[in-house]
N, C-alpha and C positions, 0 to 999 in steps of 0.2 A: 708198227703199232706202239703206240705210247700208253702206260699204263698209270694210273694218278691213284694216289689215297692222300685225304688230309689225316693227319696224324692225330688232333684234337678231335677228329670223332670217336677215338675207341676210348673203351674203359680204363682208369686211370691205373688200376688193379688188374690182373689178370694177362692171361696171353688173349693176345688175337692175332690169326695171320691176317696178312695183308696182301702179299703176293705170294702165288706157287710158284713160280718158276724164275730166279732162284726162292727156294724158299726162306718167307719173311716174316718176321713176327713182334708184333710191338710188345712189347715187358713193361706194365704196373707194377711198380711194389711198392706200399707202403713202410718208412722207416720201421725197421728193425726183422722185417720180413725177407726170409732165405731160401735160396732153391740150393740142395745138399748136392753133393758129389755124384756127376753122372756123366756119360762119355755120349758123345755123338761120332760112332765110329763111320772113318772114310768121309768125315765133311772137314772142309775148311770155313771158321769163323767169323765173321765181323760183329763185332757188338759195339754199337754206337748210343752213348747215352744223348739223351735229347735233353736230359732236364734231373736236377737231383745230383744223386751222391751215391756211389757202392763202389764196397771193394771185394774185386774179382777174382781168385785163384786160379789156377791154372797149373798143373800138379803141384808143384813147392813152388811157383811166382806167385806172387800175389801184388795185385797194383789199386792203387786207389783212382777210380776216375769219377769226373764229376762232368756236370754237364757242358756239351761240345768236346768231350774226348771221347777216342774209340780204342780197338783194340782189335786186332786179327790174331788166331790160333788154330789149331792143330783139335777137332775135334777129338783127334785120341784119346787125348790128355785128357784126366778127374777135371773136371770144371762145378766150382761152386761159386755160387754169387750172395751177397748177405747187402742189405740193402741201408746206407747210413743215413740217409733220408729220405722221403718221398723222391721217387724214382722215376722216370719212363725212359726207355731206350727201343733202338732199333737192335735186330737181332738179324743176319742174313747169312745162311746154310747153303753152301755152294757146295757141288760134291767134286773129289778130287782127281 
């Protein structure tokens, strides 16, 4: 089974999942808007920006990525994201 989303149908703001299994979720943010320090314990990461600008923490790393880069980690870790310009990214929660 093959599973499809277009990516320009969800809100340019906001979470929306896409897939359960792994689970996926596309991330809106408009420039200057921030998700503070929170852990997603026992999953591992991928965050894939589609489009935009943020820079990602990851307990004390902090990377700036813009659109077409991604990043895998360690849900353990304080994860905050702050958004340097209108944003959308993939988001996908593997557990480990």
């Amino acid at each position: 089974m093959i599973q499809t989303a277009t990516l320009a149908e969800f809100d340019a703001d906001g979470r929306t999942p896409v897939f359960e299994d792994p689970y996926t979720v596309h991330l809106g943010l408009e420039a200057g808007d921030s998700i503070p320090p929170h852990t997603h314990p026992g999953q591992s990461i991928l965050f894939a920006v589609q489009e935009g600008k943020l820079e990602l923490t990851v307990d004390e790393a902090t990377a700036t990525l813009a659109g077409g880069a991604c990043a895998n980690f360690d849900g353990d870790a304080d994860i905050a994201v702050e958004a340097l310009e209108d944003t959308r990214a993939l988001v996908v929660f593997a557990d480990q």
